[in-house]
C-alpha positions, 0 to 999 in steps of 0.5 A: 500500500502506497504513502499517501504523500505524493512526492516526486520519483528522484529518477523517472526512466522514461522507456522500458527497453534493455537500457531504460531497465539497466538504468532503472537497476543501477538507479535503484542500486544507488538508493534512489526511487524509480520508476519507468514509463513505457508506451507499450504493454511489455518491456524490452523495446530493443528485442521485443519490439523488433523481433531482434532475438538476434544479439552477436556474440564475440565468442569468449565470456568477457562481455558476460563478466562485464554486464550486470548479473542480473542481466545475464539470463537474458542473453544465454540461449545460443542458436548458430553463431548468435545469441538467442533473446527470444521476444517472450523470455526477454519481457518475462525476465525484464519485468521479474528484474525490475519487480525483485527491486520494487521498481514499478513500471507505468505500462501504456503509458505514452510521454505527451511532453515535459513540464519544466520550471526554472530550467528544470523538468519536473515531471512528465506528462503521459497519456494513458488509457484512462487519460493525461497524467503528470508524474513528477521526478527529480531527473529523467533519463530518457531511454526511448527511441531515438531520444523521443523525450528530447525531440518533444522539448525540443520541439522536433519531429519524431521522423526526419523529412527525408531518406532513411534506413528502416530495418525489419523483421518477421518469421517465415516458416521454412523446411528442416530438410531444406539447406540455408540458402546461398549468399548469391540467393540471398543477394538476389532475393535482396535486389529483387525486393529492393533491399540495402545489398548485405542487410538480408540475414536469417537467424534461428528461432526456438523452433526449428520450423521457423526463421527470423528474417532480418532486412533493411531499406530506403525509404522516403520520410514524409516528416509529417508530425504525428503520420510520419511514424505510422507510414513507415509502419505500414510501409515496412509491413508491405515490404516485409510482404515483398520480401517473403514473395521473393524468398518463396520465389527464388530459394528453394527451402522457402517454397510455400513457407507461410509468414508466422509473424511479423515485429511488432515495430519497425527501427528508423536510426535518426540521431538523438537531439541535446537536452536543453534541461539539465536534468533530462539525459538521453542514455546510451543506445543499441545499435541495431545489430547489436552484440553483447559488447554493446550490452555491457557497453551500454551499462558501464556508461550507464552506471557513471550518468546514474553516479554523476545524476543531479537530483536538486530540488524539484521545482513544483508546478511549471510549463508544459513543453511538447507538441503545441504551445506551452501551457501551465500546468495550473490550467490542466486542474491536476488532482492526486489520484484516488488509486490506493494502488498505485506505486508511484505519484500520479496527478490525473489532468482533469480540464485539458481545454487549455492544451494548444496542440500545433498539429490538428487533423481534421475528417469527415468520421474519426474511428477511434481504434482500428481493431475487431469492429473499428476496422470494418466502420473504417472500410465501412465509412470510408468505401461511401466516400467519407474522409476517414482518420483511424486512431489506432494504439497497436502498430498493426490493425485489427484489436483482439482479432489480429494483434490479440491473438483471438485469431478465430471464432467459433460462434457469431453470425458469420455472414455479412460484411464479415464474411465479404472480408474474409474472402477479400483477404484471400484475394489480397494474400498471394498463395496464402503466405500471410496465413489464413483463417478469419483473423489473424496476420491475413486480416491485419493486412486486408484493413491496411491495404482497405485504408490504402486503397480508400484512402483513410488515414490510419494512425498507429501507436496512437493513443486517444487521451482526451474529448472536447465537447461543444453543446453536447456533441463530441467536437475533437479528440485530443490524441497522443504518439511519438510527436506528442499531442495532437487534435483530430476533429471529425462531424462524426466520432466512432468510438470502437475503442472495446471498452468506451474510452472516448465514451468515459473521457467524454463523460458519457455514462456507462456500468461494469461488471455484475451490479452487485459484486463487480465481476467481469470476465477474464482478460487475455494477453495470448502466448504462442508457445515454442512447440506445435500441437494437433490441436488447441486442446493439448496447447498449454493455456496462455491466457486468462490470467485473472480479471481487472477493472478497466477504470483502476490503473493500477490494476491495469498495470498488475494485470499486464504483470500477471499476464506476462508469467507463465506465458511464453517464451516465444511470442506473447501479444502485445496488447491487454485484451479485457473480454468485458469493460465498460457498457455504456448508458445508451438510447436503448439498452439491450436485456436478457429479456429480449434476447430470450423473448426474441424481440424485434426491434424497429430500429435493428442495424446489427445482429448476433448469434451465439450461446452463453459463453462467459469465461467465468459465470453470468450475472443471470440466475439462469445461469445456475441452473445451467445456461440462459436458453439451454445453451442453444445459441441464441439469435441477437437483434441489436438496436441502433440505440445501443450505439449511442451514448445516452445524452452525446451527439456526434457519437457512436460506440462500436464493440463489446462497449454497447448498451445492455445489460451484462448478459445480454451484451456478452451475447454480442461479443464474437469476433464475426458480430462485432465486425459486423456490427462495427461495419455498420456504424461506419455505414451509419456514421457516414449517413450522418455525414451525407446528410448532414445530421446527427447520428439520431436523425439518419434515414434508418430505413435506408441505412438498414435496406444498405445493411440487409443487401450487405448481408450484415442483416439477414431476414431473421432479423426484421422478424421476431423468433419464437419466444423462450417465454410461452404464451400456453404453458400450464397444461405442458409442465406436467410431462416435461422436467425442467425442460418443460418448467424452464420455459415458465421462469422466463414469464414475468412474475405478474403474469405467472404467479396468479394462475400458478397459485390457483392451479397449485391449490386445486392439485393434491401432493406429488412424490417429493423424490421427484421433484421435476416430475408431476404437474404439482411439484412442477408448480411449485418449483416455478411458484418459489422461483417467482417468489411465492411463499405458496407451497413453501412447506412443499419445496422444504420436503423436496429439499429434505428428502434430497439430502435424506437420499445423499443427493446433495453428496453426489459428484458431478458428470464429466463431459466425455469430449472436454473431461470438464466437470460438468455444472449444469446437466439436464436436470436428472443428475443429483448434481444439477437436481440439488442445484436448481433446488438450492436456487429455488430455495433461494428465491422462494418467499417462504421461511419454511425452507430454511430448516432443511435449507441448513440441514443441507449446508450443514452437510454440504461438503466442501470444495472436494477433490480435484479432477484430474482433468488431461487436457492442458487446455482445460487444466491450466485455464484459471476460469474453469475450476476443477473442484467438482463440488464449486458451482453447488457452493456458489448456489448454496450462498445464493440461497442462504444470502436471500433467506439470511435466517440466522439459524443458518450461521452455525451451518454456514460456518461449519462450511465455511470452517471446511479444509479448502474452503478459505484462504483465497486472499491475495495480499495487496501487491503480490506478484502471485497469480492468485485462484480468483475464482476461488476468491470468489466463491469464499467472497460469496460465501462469506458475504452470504454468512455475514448477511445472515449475522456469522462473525466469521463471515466477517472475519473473512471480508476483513481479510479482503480489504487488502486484497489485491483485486480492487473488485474484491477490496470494494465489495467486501468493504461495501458488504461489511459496511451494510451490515455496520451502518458505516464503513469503518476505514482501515482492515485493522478499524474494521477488526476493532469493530467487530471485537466490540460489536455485539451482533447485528440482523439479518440483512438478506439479499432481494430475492424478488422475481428478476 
């Protein structure tokens, strides 16, 4: 936990490569506190970003002995003449460095300039995902890329106008039995690709199917601020393209070899400018090529800066000097930031109306970040003619879908636009040397030639920081790269950031996660590991580490660190990918309600089609008696009122950032439905900018025949679907089980409970061993689920006899296929039985239930032995739990917390005193990869004790005030002040609290029909 004095940092790196962490360490081994800022989500620039896994080697150990120990596993691994520093093992080995001195690093973090007062610089700007910051710092080194630090105070263009040399790489597959190609095949690959003559190299890689293919060219600056970087990007990914084309075609062993991967960034060589302040140096920088002489090279000069470092008293306050006119710091309303997290001194610029960028770009539709959605409203916008900028903060296109890593889909409605992209990719990728598939490599590059050809101007490793409004309408972005800050106005703004960035920096409203508790789904940061597999299942899981909250920072930064070990040491990707973020508060929100009842709606502009696939559980009840629609896939029909931000003109929010309820908006969030979708809000966008409207006021109609010619809206969706819901349903529960009863519970409760009731008092008993058999237990099953207290003492004796049988100790089925524990069956196990009781339980208005509600807890095992499940697939995932009794845990605190009897605390603590049953919490800070679906199972738990007045239930909250998550911190700090009247502040107040606290009532959970 941090201090809350926010003092300045006595050394702030600026650049997380291998000489930004070499300076970090020698910093903080001479006692000063530091901390790094890095652009990317990883560190190690020098190797990571380029794929430069190539480093000479001399031959003898004299540069090992010269470099810091600490560094030295890095550069171990040895391939055929070099050393291997394989991109993945590199950002591992870097952070744990970095970590092990407790040096914090501000990932995503992209410098927007410097603030100096009397000569000095006292800090620097960044923007990052939530916005502008202002870190303080006594001295910075500047560790980026060609001194990007220097060129903004000194008012330079990142990239030059005129020649350079940029360098690229990229992975070709090629044939073991093939032999390494001539030097006169090499020269002519070299001549025919238009290469500088001796700059194509191969190098091995940790596989052996696999080359890495190093090159070099001329090219032609333009020097554009804020466009010149992102040219040259685009430029190197054709000419890598070329280069392989030419090696296929004139080198023997390259035959049909595919392209793997391409660097995430290219190199341009330009000279780093002076410092005009003091205090700001640049650091010594490696060469492209480098050998491990220019390693430790690098560290001794390194050691004498830090020695020699001036760290006078840092002057507060100052000018901003960037991109743009210098501006006082005062006019940004600096505010310290209320993340208790985070490790360094962060002050969040709440007001940059002030900020003055000198470069502006102006447009007919922004899209803000090119990803799964974003790039399609890209083509989508541009292909009616519209002037497109494209602000995206990965180097290559395509968000989750291609840089993610999330390179397939197996659910979506796969028509439409998304499959016209699909078939194009195949056009624009000569013999399929881009890969193939729907994502991936060959979908990156469909978006750069389509904004190419369409002429849309795209910016990469950009980062959007800011939204000014004018009467209520989105006017300009304030945006950030290496040039520094600068403004893009566009008639209309797409947001399809994934998680409503521009939507939250434009003060839109939004929610995330489950209402009461918070919980998202999983985020990835995918691997690709070393060896290939015949298939995905026998792959080692590299993903999914854990969850975040898209608003923390601090939990940003601990989820990139956590996704990083374990991962692989070959590739990992370079961008935090969250499954579920911000929903935000729109026109219309989309509700499970509509989905299950199949509603059509005047105003569908999108659709998808898919089953419950939440990597975690659902918010929905349903969801504990097995799956909202039975697990069939469902057909979505979205609204156009769920793009548009409640309240703000001039804007559309494309992605999974859409309005709706949780559930219902995970139902949209398949690769082939958001890039759908996202094609049709650049359709709408563009409609907007024809006539010259707002995004409320366009033709519908006509945008909606564009869209169904498209194939983005098939028939299915200007019709209703059949109702989950049934219209006739009494005279069918009697035969059905709970296939028959599951269709009642989606009726609404007014319309349910008035004929359930007269039909169940005119029915006599029925066998209480079966309890989803006969018309009467059918009744009142759906009675209690509606919350009737009616045939309460009926329920009661159902439950009583399922633990009398020992159902409740049955273990679940295993899936044949998968070996995954099965939680939700069709209802005729004892497993799923007890379950759905349990959750009937919970929402039944009767007390009566209570007693064997108990009798069961009492008894209930606990989290039981682990399966044994043989698939890596699904034994490494974090979001499938193994312990087969978990999911009746989670409906059992659903029933307790609803009831919150206090007869229930004896049992509840009898469980909850179980082995495995507590201990999840994970202390603030930790570098472990915690079992948070464990963690949470014990919250629930705990949480549904303490409702019910357990002081160990308590206990266990109090434990989670320190926790690591912020989920978990808020909610068991929420939970105990409910049931205190007032929160009590520290872990430690809170336990003094509850020394003294004679007891409190019963606080149940509502338990109405939802």
């Amino acid at each position: 936990m941090r201090e809350a004095a926010m003092a300045p940092v006595d050394v702030l790196v600026v650049g997380g490569g291998v000489v930004g962490c070499l300076a970090a360490v020698a910093a903080a081994e001479v006692g000063y506190s530091v901390a790094v800022i890095e652009k990317r989500a990883y560190l190690g620039r020098e190797i990571s970003a380029y794929n430069h896994s190539f480093v000479r080697y001399a031959g003898d150990d004299s540069a090992f002995r010269r470099c810091p120990a600490a560094f030295q596993r890095l550069f171990r691994i040895h391939g055929d003449g070099e050393i291997l520093a394989p991109e993945g093992l590199t950002r591992q080995y870097l952070l744990a460095i970095l970590e092990e001195r407790g040096i914090p690093v501000l990932f995503e973090a992209e410098p927007a300039g410097v603030s100096v007062a009397e000569g000095r610089a006292t800090g620097v700007l960044v923007g990052y995902p939530a916005g502008l910051a202002w870190v303080p710092g006594r001295a910075v080194l500047d560790a980026t890329e060609n001194g990007n630090l220097l060129r903004l105070l000194a008012g330079q263009s990142y990239l030059a106008a005129g020649a350079a040399v940029v360098h690229g790489v990229f992975e070709l597959g090629w044939s073991t039995k093939a032999s390494r190609p001539t030097e006169a095949e090499l020269a002519a690959v070299e001549q025919a690709a238009g290469l500088v003559p001796g700059s194509l190299r191969l190098h091995p890689t940790l596989r052996n199917d696999l080359l890495t293919v190093e090159y070099a060219y001329r090219s032609e600056c333009s020097g554009d601020r804020a466009l010149a970087r992102s040219q040259v990007e685009a430029a190197t990914r054709q000419q890598s393209v070329a280069v392989a084309l030419a090696l296929r075609e004139r080198v023997e062993g390259f035959a049909g070899a595919g392209m793997n991967h391409f660097a995430y960034e290219c190199h341009v060589s330009q000279e780093c400018p002076a410092s005009p302040v003091s205090n700001v140096q640049a650091l010594p920088a490696l060469p492209w090529g480098f050998s491990l002489d220019d390693v430790a090279a690098a560290a001794e000069a390194i050691g004498a800066m830090v020695a020699s470092l001036d760290l006078a008293q840092a002057s507060t306050g100052g000018e901003l000097v960037g991109c743009g006119a210098p501006t006082p710091l005062a006019d940004l309303a600096l505010t310290p930031t209320n993340d208790e997290a985070l490790p360094v001194p962060f002050f969040v610029a709440t007001r940059t109306e002030g900020l003055r960028p000198t470069t502006r770009l102006t447009g007919d539709v922004c899209v803000a970040g090119i990803g799964t959605g974003g790039g399609m409203a890209m083509v989508a916008a541009a292909e009616k003619g519209c002037r497109v900028i494209g602000l995206e903060v990965n180097r290559d296109l395509g968000g989750t879908h291609t840089t993610g890593g999330v390179v397939g889909y197996y659910a979506g409605y796969r028509g439409g636009a998304s499959a016209a992209a699909q078939e194009e990719a195949k056009t624009l990728n000569p013999a399929g040397l881009v890969g193939s598939g729907p994502g991936g490599m060959s979908h990156a590059e469909f978006l750069r030639r389509k904004a190419d050809s369409l002429g849309a101007c795209v910016l990469t490793g950009t980062r959007v920081c800011g939204v000014t409004l004018r009467n209520g309408a989105v006017a300009e972005l304030l945006a950030v790269n290496e040039d520094g800050l600068f403004a893009v106005a566009a008639t209309v703004t797409v947001d399809a950031t994934g998680d409503g960035d521009v939507a939250a920096l434009a003060g839109a409203e939004y929610q995330i996660g489950d209402a009461h508790d918070g919980m998202v789904q999983s985020y990835s940061m995918w691997g690709r590991d070393v060896y290939p597999t015949p298939s995905f299942l026998a792959q080692r899981y590299l993903t999914d580490p854990g969850l975040f909250h898209p608003d923390v920072y601090s939990e940003r930064l601990r989820a990139i660190a956590v996704a990083h070990r374990g991962n692989s040491p070959h590739h990992i990707s370079p961008m935090l990918t969250p499954r579920e973020g911000r929903r935000i508060a729109g026109d219309h929100a989309l509700t499970m309600a509509d989905i299950l009842d199949q509603r059509g709606f005047a105003d569908v502009v999108a659709v998808a089609c898919t089953q419950t696939d939440s990597h975690a559980f659902a918010s929905s009840v349903f969801d504990r008696l097995g799956g909202a629609g039975g697990g069939a896939p469902l057909q979505v029909r979205i609204p156009y009122g769920t793009f548009i931000p409640k309240g703000i003109e001039g804007l559309l929010v494309a992605a999974k950032a859409i309005s709706g309820e949780r559930d219902a908006t995970c139902f949209c969030r398949m690769n082939a439905d958001i890039k759908n979708a996202g094609f049709a809000m650049g359709r709408a966008a563009a409609a907007a900018v024809r006539a010259g409207c707002g995004v409320r006021q366009i033709d519908l109609s006509t945008l909606q025949a564009e869209l169904k010619e498209i194939g983005v809206l098939p028939d299915w969706a200007f019709v209703p679907g059949t109702p989950v819901r049934p219209t006739q349903w009494l005279d069918s529960l009697a035969g059905g089980g709970f296939a028959a009863l599951q269709p009642v519970l989606y009726l609404r409760r007014d319309e349910a409970v008035p004929q359930l009731e007269t039909r169940f008092a005119e029915l006599a008993e029925s066998d209480a061993d079966q309890p989803f058999v006969g018309l009467r237990n059918q009744l009142c099953l759906a009675l209690a689920w509606h919350g009737s207290a009616m045939g309460g003492d009926w329920l009661a004796t159902m439950l009583d006899r399922a633990v009398a049988a020992g159902r409740h100790v049955t273990l679940p089925h295993l899936r044949a296929f998968r070996m995954g524990v099965v939680h939700g069956g069709k209802g005729e196990d004892d497993y799923t039985l007890v379950n759905r009781l349990l959750v009937m339980a919970g929402r039944s208005g009767s007390t009566a239930v209570v007693g064997p509600l108990a009798r069961l807890v009492a008894d209930q095992p606990g989290l039981g032995e682990v399966v044994p499940l043989p698939m890596p697939y699904d034994r490494e995932r974090k979001d499938i739990v193994a312990e087969p009794f978990y999911s009746r845990l989670r409906n059992v605190a659903f029933a307790v917390e609803r009831q919150a009897d206090p007869s229930l605390v004896p049992a509840m603590e009898t469980l909850l005193r179980r082995e495995g049953m507590t201990g999840y919490a994970t202390p603030w800070g930790s570098r472990t990869s915690p079992r948070y679906m464990l963690a949470h199972l014990e919250i629930w738990l705990a949480r549904a004790a303490l409702r019910c007045g357990s002081r160990f239930g308590a206990e266990i909250l109090i434990r989670y005030l320190d926790d690591t998550h912020v989920f978990f911190r808020r909610h068991a700090r929420a939970e105990l002040s409910l049931v205190a009247g007032a929160d009590q502040g520290t872990a430690g107040a809170w336990q003094e609290w509850l020394a003294g606290a004679p007891g409190w009532p019963p606080v149940p959970l509502a338990s109405a029909a939802q």
